[in-house]
C-alpha positions in Angstrom: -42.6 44.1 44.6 -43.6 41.3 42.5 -42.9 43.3 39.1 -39.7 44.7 40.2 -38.3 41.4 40.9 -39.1 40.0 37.8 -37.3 42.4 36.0 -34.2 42.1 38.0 -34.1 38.4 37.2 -34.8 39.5 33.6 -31.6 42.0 33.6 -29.8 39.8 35.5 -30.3 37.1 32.6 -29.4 39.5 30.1 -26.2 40.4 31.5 -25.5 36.9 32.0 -26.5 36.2 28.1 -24.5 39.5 26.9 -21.9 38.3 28.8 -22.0 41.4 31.2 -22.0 39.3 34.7 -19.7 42.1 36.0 -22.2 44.4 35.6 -24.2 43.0 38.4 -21.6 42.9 41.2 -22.1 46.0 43.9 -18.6 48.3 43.1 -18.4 49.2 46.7 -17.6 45.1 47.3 -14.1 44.9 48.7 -13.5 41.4 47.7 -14.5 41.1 43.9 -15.2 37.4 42.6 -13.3 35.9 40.0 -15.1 35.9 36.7 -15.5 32.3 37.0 -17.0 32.6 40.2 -19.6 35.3 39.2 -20.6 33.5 36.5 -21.0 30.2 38.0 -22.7 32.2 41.0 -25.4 33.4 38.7 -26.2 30.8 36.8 -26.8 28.2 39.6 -29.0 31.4 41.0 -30.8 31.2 37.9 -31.3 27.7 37.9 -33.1 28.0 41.5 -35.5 30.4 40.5 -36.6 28.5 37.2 -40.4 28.6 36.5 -40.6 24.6 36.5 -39.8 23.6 40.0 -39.2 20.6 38.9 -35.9 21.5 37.1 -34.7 24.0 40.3 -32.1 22.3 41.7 -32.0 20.5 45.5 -30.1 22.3 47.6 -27.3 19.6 47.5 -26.9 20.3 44.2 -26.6 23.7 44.6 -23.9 23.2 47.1 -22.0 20.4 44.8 -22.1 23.2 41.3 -20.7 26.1 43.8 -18.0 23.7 45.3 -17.0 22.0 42.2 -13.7 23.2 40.3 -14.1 20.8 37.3 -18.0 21.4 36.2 -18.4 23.6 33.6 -21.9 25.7 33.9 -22.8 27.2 30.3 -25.6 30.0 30.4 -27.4 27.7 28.2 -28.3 25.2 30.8 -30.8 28.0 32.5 -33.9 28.4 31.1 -33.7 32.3 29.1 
């Protein structure tokens, strides 16, 4: 189990590098994120499963990044 979810974090931060977050959304979803949202989604899930716990973010923070409209979240803030 271990090894199988390290390489789904590892293909999910590939897609999110290559640009391919779409890729990683179910198909049979009936209501598709936005882009925007996706992205921002899976980066802040990134950020919360970063090998230094001291850098995860508090779960206040994860709250504030989903909610915000402004904040821009760049793929290069999570550790690749």
């Amino acid at each position: 189990m271990c090894c199988l979810l390290v390489h789904l974090l590892e293909w999910i931060k590939l897609m999110v590098s290559s640009r391919r977050a779409e890729e990683v959304v179910d198909p049979a979803m009936e209501a598709k994120p936005t882009k925007r949202q996706l992205r921002r989604a899976l980066v802040v899930a990134l950020k919360c499963v970063d090998p230094k716990a001291d850098k995860r973010p508090t779960m206040g923070s994860v709250v504030r990044m989903l909610e915000a409209d402004d904040v821009a979240l760049s793929s290069r803030q999570v550790c690749f």
